[in-house]
PLY file of the C-alpha trace (Angstrom):
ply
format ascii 1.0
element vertex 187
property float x
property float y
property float z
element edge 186
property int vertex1
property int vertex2
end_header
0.00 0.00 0.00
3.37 2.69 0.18
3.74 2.72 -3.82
-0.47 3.84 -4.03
0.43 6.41 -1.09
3.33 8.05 -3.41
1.57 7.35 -7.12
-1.65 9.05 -5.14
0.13 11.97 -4.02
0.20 13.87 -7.77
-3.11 13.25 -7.96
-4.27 14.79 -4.83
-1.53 17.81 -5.48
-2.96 18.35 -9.28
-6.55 18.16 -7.76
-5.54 20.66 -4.59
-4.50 23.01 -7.19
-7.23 23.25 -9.27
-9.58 23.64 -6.74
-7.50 26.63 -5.53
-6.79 27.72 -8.79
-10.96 27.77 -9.26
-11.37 29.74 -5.82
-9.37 32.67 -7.30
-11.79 34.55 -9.30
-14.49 34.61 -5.82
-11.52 36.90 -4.55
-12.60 39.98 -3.97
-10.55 43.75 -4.40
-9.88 45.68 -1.97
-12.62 48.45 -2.00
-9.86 50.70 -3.10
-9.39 48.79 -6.29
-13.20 48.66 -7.32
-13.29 52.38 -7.53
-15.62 52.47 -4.72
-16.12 55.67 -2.80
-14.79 55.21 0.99
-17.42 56.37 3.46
-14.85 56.83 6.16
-11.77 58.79 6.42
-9.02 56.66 4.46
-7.27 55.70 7.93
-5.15 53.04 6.02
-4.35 55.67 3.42
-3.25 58.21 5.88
-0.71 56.07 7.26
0.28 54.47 4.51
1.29 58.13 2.78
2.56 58.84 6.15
5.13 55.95 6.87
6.12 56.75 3.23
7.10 60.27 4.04
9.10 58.56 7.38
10.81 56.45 5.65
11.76 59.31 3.48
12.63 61.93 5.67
14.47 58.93 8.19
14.43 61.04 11.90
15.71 60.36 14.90
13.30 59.13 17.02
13.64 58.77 21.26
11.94 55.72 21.28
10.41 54.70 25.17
8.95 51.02 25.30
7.64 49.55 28.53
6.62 46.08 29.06
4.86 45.44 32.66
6.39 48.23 34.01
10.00 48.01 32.68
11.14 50.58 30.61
13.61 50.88 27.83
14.58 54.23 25.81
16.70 54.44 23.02
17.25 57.42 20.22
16.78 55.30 16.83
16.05 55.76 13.00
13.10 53.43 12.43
13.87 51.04 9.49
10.36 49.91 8.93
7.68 53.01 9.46
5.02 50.04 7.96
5.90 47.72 10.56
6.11 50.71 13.32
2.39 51.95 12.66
1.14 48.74 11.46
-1.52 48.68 13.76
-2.80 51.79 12.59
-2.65 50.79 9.20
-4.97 47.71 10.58
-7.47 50.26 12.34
-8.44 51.05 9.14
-12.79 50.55 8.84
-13.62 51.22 5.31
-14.59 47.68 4.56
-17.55 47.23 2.46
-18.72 45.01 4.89
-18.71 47.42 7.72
-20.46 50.19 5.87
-23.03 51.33 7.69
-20.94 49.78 11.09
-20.51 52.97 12.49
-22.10 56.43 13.89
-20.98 59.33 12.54
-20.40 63.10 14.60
-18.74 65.63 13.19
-17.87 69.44 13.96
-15.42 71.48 12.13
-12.67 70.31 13.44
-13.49 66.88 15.04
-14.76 63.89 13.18
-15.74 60.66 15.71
-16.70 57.23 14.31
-17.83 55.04 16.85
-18.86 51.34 16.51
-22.54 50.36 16.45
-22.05 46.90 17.38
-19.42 45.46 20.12
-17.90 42.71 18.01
-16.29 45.23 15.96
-12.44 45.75 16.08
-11.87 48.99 16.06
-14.72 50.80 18.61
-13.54 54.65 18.03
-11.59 56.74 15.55
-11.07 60.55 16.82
-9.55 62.69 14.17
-9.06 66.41 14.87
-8.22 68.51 11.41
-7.59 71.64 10.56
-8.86 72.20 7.28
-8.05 68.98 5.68
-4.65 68.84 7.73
-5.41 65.77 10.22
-3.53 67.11 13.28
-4.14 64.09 15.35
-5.63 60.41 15.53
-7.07 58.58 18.22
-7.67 55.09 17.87
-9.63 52.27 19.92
-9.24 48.55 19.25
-10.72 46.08 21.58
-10.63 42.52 20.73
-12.48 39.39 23.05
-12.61 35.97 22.33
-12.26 32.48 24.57
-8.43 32.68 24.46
-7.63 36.68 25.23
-9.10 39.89 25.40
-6.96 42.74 24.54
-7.50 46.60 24.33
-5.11 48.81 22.30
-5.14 53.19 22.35
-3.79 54.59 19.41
-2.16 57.84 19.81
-0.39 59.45 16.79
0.47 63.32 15.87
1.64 63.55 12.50
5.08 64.53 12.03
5.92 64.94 16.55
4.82 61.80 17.98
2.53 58.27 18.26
2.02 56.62 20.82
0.51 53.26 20.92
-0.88 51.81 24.77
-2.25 47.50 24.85
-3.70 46.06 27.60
-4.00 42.37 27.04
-5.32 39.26 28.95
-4.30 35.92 27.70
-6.19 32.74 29.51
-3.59 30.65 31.62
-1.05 33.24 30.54
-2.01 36.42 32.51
-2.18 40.02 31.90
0.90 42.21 29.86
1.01 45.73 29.44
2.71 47.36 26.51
3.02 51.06 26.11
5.63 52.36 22.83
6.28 56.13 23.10
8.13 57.22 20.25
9.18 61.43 19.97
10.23 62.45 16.34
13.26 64.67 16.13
14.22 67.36 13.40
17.30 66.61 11.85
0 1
1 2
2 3
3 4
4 5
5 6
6 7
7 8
8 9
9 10
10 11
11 12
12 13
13 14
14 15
15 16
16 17
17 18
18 19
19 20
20 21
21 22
22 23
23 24
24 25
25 26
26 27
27 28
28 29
29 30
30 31
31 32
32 33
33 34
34 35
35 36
36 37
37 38
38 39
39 40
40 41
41 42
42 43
43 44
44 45
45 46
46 47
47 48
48 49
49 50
50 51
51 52
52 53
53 54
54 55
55 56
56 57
57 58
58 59
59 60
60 61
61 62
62 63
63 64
64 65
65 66
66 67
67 68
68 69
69 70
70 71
71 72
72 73
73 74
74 75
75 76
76 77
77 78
78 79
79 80
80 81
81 82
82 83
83 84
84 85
85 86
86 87
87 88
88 89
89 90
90 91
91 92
92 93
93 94
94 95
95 96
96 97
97 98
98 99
99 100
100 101
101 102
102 103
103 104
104 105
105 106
106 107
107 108
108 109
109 110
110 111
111 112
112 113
113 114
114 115
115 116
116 117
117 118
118 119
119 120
120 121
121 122
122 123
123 124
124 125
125 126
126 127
127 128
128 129
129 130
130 131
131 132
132 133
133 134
134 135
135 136
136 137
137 138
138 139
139 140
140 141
141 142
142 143
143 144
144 145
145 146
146 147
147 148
148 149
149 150
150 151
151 152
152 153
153 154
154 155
155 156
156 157
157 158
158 159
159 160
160 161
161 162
162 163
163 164
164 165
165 166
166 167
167 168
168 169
169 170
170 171
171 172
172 173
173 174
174 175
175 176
176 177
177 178
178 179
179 180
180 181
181 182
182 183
183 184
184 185
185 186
């Protein structure tokens, strides 16, 4: 029966790929492909320009990390601005999916989204602008399932600072704290 095992395995490859191969085309674009208009503030956008002009521009930053109440600081040029803001990037609520997901106030300087229904990632985006200059964002993530539970506060001031706060709870694993400080300096 070892020689049908390896003559079967072809087979079963050739037939795995096809099947994928036929899954493709129920792939959907990314709403920003499909020419769709974005009913939200393009959070992803915004910090995807953003760590683009940081990578660019390369400053020092006094970077302050504390895990659980031990703290680290070091002066650094961040390598990765993607990486650094990634969860940012992932606050990002302009899913088709999640169109009407959220309640909209605005003022003339403030714009809040806040989450109509708990399961939701991201609960609250806080922008302030002035004019369309976003001066600061304010994020809130809270995730809850059987294994963990964690909260994350987004802080981030375009061109002087972010600042990005978790709280998380893992089951038989206990409770971290994370808060990253980093302080952009002019060249």
């Amino acid at each position: 029966m070892y020689w049908y095992k390896l003559k079967s395995l072809p087979i079963t490859a050739f037939l795995g790929g096809i099947l994928l191969i036929s899954g493709l085309p129920s792939c959907r674009p990314d709403i920003k492909q499909s020419g769709a208009v974005l009913k939200y503030v393009d959070i992803s956008g915004f910090f995807k320009t953003d760590t683009a002009k940081l990578t660019k521009l390369n400053p020092l930053v006094n970077k302050t990390v504390t895990h659980n109440g031990v703290t680290e600081n070091k002066t650094v040029h961040i390598t990765n601005w993607g990486q650094e803001l990634n969860l940012f990037i992932q606050s990002d609520i302009n899913r088709p999916a999640w169109k009407n997901s959220y309640k909209i106030q605005t003022s003339d300087s403030l714009i809040v989204y806040q989450a109509k229904y708990p399961d939701l990632r991201t609960t609250r985006i806080v922008i302030r602008k002035n004019g369309a200059q976003i001066k600061w964002v304010l994020i809130f993530n809270h995730t809850k399932n059987l294994l963990y539970e964690t909260r994350e506060k987004l802080s981030y001031f375009p061109d002087s600072a972010y600042l990005i706060e978790k709280w998380q709870q893992v089951r038989l694993m206990g409770r971290n704290n994370y808060r990253i400080e980093g302080i952009l300096n002019s060249k």
